[in-house]
VEXDREN-810755 format. One line per field, with one value per residue (C-alpha): z, x, y. Coordinates in steps of 0.5 Angstrom, whole numbers, plus 500, padded with zeros to 3 digits. Layout:
up = (Z  ...)
east = (X  ...)
north = (Y  ...)
//
This chain:
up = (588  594  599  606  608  603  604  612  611  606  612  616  614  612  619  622  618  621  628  627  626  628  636  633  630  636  641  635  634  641  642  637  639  646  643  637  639  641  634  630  627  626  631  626  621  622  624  616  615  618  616  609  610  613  607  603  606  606  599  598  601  597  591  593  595  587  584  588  589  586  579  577  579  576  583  584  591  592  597  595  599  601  605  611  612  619  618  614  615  610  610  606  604  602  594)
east = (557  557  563  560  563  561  553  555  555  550  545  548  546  539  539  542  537  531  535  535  528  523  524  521  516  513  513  509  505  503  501  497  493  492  489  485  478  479  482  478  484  488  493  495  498  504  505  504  508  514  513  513  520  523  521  523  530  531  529  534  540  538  539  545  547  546  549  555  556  550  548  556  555  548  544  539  536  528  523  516  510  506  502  504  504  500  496  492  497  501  510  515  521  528  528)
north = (389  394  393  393  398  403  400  400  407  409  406  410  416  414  412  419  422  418  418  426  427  422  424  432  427  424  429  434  428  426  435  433  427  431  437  433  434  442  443  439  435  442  440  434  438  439  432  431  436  435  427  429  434  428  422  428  429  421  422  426  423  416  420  423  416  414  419  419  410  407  409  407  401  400  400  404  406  409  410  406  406  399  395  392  385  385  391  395  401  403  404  406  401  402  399)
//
C-alpha cells in the first residue's frame, strides 16, 4: 500500500532520530554505571530520562508520519512494549 521510497524514508527518519540520540545515551549510561555504587543509583537518572526523551521524540515523528502518510492510507505506526524473545528484558517495536 506504501511506496517504497515513501517507507524508505519514513524509516530514515526514525533511524536519524535513533542515530542522533543513542550515542548521548550511552556515553551518559556508561558515567552512570562508573559512579552507581557512589551515588546509590542516583547516577542513572538521567539515563532514564533522556531514554524516555527519546521513545518521546520517536513517538512523535511516528505520529507525524500517520498524519502526513499513513492514516489517508488506513495504516497506522505505533511504539509497543514487549518481551524479547532470548531474554527476559524488555524492547520497544515499531507496529
Amino acid at each position: 500500500q506504501v511506496a517504497p521510497e515513501e517507507f524508505k524514508t519514513s524509516i530514515g527518519r526514525v533511524n536519524a532520530c535513533l542515530r542522533k540520540n543513542l550515542p548521548v545515551n550511552v556515553k551518559w549510561l556508561l558515567c552512570g554505571c562508573l559512579c552507581c555504587c557512589c551515588t546509590l543509583g542516583c547516577s542513572l537518572w538521567p539515563v532514564v530520562c533522556l531514554n524516555k526523551r527519546t521513545r518521546r521524540s520517536i513517538q512523535k515523528l511516528l505520529e507525524w508520519e500517520n498524519n502526513r502518510l499513513y492514516h489517508k492510507l488506513g495504516l497506522h505506526w505505533k511504539l509497543s512494549k514487549r518481551k524479547c524473545e532470548t531474554s527476559n528484558m524488555m524492547e520497544y517495536v515499531s507496529i
